[in-house]
KENU-304140 format. One record per residue (C-alpha): y, z negated, x; residue number from 1; residue in one letter. Coordinates in nm, 3 decimals. Layout:
residues N
north=Y; up=Z; east=X; n=NUM; res=A
...
This chain:
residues 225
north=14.140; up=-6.055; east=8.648; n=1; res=X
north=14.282; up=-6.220; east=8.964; n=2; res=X
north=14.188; up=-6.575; east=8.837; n=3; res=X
north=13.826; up=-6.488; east=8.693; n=4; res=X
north=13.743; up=-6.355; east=9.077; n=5; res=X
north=13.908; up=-6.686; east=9.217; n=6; res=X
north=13.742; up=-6.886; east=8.993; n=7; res=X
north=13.398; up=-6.698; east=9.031; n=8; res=X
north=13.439; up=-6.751; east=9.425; n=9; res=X
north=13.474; up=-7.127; east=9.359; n=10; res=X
north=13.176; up=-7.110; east=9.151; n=11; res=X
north=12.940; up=-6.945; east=9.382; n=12; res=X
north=13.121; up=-7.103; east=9.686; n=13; res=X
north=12.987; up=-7.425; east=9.557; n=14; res=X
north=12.642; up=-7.338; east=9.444; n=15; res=X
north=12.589; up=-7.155; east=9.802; n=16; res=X
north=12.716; up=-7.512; east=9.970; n=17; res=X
north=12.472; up=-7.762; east=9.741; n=18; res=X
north=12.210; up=-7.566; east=9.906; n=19; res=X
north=12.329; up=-7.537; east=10.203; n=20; res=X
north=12.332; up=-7.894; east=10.195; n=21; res=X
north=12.021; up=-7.964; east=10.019; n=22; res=X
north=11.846; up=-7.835; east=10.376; n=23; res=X
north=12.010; up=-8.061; east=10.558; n=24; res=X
north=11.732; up=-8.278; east=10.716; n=25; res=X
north=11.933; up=-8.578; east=10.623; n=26; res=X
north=11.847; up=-8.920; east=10.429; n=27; res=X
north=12.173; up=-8.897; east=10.215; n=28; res=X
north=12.042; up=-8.573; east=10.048; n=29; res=X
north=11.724; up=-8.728; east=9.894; n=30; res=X
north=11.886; up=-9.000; east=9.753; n=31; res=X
north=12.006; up=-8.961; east=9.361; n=32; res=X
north=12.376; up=-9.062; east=9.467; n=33; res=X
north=12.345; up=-8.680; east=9.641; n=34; res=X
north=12.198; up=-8.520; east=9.319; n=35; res=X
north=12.477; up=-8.671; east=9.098; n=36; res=X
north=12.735; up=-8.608; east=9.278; n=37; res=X
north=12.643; up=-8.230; east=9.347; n=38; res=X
north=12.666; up=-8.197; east=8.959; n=39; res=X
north=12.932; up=-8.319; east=8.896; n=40; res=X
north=13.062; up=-8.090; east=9.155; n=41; res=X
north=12.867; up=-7.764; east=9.009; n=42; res=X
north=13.007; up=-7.905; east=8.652; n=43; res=X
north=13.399; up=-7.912; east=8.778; n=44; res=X
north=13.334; up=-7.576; east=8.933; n=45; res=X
north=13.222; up=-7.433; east=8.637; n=46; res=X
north=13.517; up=-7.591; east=8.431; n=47; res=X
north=13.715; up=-7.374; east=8.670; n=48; res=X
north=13.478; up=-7.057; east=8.593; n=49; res=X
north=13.515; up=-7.100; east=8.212; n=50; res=X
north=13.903; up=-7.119; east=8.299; n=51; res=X
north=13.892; up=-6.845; east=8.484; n=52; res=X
north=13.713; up=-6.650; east=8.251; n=53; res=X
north=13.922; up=-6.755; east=8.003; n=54; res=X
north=14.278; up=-6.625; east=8.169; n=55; res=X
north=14.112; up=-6.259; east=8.245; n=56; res=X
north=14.005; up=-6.256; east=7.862; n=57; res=X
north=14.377; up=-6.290; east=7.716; n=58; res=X
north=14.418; up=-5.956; east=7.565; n=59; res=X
north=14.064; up=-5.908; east=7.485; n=60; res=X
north=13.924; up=-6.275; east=7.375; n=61; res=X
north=13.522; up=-6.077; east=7.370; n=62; res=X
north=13.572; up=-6.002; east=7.743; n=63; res=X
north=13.538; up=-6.406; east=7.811; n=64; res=X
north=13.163; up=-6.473; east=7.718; n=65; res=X
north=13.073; up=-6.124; east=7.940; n=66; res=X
north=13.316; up=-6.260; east=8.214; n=67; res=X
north=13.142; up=-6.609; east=8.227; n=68; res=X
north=12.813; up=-6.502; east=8.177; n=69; res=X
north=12.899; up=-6.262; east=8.489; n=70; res=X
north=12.994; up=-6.583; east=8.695; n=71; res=X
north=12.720; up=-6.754; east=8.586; n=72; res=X
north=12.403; up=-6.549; east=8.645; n=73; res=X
north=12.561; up=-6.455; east=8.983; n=74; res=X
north=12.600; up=-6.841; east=9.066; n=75; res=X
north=12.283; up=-6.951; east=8.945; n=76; res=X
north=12.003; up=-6.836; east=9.172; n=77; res=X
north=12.223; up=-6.944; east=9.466; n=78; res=X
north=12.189; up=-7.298; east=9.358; n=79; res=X
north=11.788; up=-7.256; east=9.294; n=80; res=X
north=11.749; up=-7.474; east=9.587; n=81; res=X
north=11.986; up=-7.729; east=9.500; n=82; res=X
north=11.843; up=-7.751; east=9.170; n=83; res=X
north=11.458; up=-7.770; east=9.262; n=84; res=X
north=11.547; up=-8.076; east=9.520; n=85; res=X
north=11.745; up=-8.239; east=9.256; n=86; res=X
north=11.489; up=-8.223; east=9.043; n=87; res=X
north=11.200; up=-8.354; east=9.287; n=88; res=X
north=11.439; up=-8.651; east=9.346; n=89; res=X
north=11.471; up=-8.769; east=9.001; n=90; res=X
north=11.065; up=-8.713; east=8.971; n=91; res=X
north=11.027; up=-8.920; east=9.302; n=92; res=X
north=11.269; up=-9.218; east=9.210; n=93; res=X
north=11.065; up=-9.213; east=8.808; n=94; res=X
north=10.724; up=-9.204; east=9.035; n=95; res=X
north=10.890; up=-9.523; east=9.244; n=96; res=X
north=11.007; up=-9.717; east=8.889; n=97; res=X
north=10.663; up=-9.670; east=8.766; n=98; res=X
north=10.481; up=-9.784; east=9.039; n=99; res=X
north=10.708; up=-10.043; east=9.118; n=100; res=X
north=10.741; up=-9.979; east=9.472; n=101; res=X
north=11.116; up=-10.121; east=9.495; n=102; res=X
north=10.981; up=-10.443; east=9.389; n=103; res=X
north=10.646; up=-10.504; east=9.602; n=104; res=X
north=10.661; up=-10.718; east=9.918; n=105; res=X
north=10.579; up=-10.609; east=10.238; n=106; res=X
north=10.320; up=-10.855; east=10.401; n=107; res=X
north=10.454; up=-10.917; east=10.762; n=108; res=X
north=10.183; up=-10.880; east=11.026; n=109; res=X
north=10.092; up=-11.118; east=11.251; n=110; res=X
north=9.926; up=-10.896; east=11.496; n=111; res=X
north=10.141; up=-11.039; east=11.826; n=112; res=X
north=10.028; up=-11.390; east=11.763; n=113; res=X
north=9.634; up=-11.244; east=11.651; n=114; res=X
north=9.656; up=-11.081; east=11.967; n=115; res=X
north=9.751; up=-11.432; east=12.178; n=116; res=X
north=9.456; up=-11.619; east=11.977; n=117; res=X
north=9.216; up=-11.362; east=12.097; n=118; res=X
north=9.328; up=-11.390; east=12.458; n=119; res=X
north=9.283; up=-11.806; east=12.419; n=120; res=X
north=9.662; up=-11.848; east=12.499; n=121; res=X
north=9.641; up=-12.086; east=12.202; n=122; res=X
north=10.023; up=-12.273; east=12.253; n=123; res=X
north=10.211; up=-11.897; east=12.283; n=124; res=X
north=9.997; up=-11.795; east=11.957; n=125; res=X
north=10.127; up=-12.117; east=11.755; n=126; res=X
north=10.432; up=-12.037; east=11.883; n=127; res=X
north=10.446; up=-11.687; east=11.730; n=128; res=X
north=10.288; up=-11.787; east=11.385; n=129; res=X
north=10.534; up=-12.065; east=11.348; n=130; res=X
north=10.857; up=-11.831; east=11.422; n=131; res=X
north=10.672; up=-11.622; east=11.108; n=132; res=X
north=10.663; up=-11.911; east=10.914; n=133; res=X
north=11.041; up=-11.981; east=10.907; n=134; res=X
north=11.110; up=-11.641; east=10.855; n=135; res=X
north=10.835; up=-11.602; east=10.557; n=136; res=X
north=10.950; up=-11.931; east=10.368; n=137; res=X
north=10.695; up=-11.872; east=10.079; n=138; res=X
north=10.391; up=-11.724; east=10.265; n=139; res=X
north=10.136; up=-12.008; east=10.373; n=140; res=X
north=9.915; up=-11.780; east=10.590; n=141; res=X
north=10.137; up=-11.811; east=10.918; n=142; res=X
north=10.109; up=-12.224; east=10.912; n=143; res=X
north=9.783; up=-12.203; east=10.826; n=144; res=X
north=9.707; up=-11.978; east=11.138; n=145; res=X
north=9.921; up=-12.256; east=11.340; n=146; res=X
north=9.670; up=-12.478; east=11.247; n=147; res=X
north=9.435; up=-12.296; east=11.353; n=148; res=X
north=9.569; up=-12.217; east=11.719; n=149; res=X
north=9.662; up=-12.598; east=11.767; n=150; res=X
north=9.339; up=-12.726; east=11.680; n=151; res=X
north=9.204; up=-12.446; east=11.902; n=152; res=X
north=9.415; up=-12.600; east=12.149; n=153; res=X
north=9.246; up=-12.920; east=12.070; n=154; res=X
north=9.562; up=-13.093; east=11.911; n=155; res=X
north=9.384; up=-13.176; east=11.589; n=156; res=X
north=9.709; up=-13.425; east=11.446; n=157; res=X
north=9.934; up=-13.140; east=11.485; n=158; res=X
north=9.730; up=-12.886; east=11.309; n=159; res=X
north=9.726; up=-13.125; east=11.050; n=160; res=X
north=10.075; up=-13.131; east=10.987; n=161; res=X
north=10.046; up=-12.732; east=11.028; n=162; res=X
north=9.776; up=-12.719; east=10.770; n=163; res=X
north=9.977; up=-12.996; east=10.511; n=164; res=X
north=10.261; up=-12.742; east=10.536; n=165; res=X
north=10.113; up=-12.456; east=10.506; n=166; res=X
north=9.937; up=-12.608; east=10.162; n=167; res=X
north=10.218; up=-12.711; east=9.957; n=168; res=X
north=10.340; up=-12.311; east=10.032; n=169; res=X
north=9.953; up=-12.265; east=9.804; n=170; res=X
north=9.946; up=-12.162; east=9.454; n=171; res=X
north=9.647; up=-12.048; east=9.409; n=172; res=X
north=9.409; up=-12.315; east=9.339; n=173; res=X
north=9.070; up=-12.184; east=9.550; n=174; res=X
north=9.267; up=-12.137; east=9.844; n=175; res=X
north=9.480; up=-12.509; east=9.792; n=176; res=X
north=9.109; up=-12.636; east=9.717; n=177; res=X
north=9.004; up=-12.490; east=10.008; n=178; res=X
north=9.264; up=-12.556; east=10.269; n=179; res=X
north=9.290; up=-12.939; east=10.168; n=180; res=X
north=8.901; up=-12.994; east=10.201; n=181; res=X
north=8.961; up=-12.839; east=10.536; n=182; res=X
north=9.226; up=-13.088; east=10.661; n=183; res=X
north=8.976; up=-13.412; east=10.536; n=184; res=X
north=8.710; up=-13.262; east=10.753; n=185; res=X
north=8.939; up=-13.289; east=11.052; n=186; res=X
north=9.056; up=-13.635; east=10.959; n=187; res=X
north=8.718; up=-13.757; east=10.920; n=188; res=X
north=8.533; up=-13.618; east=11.163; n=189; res=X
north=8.789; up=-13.513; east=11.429; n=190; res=X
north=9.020; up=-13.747; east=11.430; n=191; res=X
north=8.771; up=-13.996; east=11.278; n=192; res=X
north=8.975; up=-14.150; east=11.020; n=193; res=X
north=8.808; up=-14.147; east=10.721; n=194; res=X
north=9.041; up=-14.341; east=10.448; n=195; res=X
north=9.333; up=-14.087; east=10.575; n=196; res=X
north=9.043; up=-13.776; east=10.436; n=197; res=X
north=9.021; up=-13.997; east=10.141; n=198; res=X
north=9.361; up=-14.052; east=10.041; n=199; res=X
north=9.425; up=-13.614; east=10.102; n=200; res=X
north=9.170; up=-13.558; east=9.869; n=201; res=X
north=9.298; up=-13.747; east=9.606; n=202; res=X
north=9.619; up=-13.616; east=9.645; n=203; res=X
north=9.511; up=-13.276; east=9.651; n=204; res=X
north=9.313; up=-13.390; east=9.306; n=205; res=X
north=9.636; up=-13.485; east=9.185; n=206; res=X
north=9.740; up=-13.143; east=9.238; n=207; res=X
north=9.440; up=-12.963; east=9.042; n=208; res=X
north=9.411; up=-12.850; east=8.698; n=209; res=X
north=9.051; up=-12.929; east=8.521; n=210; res=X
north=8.819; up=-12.676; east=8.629; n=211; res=X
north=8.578; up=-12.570; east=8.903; n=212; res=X
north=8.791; up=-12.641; east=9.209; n=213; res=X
north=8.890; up=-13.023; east=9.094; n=214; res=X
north=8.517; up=-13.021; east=9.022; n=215; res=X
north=8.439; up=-12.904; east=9.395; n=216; res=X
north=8.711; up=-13.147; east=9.553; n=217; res=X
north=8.556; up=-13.461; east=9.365; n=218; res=X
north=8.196; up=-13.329; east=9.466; n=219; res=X
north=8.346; up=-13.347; east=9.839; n=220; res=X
north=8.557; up=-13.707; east=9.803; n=221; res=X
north=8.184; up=-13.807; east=9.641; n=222; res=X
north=8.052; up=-13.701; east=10.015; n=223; res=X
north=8.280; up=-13.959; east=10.186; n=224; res=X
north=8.139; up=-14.316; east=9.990; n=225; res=X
């Protein structure tokens, strides 16, 4: 009988601490790491409840189901809480696979650098959206606005080369479309050189499919004579 009490005390004793746990304002305890491992706990400690039950059931084998059952309806409500977080965490991580939030991107914000353009301190605002360029490798939008804050600036040549850079980064082909018309309208009537607009938009027509957009960039190379 000794070992079905000890064994009941280990059982409760660890249903009483998963929830004690599970309270815990903690980021360790919402995570499913927590969840398995508490059941794998509750699952040992109820290996030593069967066992337990088992040893106080020698000389009357029936006595072991009443025993366990004993344990077990005891134990149970004290790990209600345990069991209702573990199962909101397993519902939460499906909701996350589903949605796909793991995999989407987080669009950096350029507010800081926004905020410079707006107070006309054009040089600290290229600045800012270059350092986001290097460390957003793929995203165009921070060379592009680099462009924008040294032609503001009134170096047209150097928001070329911003704009060039920021266009090979495009794959979509509006926006490449778009961007490239943008950067012969600076060459020719900027920087006045109109056989450099030219020769980008017949590179950028190299780079378009059949469609609308090569459409729209011959319609504006047609423009120059």
């Amino acid at each position: 009988m000794a070992w079905f009490v000890i064994s009941a005390i280990v059982f409760w004793t660890t249903c009483l601490l998963l929830s004690y746990f599970t309270r815990k304002d903690h980021p360790f305890v919402d995570t499913p790491v927590f969840v398995f491992g508490g059941a794998v706990a509750l699952f040992l400690a109820f290996a030593v409840l069967v066992g337990g039950a088992t040893a106080a059931s020698k000389s009357q084998p029936a006595y072991g189901v009443i025993y366990l059952l004993v344990g077990f309806i005891v134990g149970v409500p004290l790990a209600v809480p345990w069991i209702v977080h573990s199962v909101g965490v397993f519902a939460n991580e499906a909701q996350r696979a589903a949605i796909g939030v793991d995999q989407m991107t987080v669009q950096r914000s350029y507010d800081a650098a926004e905020k410079l353009m707006f107070e006309k301190r054009f040089d600290e605002a290229e600045r800012e959206f270059l350092a986001g360029a290097e460390a957003e490798e793929k995203d165009p939008e921070p060379l592009r606005r680099a462009g924008e804050a040294a032609l503001a600036a009134g170096r047209a040549q150097i928001a070329v080369g911003h704009f060039r850079l920021a266009l090979a980064r495009i794959t979509s082909e509006e926006d490449r479309a778009s961007l490239g018309i943008r950067i012969a309208e600076i060459e020719q009537r900027t920087l006045g050189d109109a056989t450099g607009a030219r020769r980008t938009l017949e590179q950028l027509l190299a780079l378009m499919g059949p469609g609308k957009w090569g459409d729209y960039v011959r319609e504006r190379m047609s423009r120059l004579g």
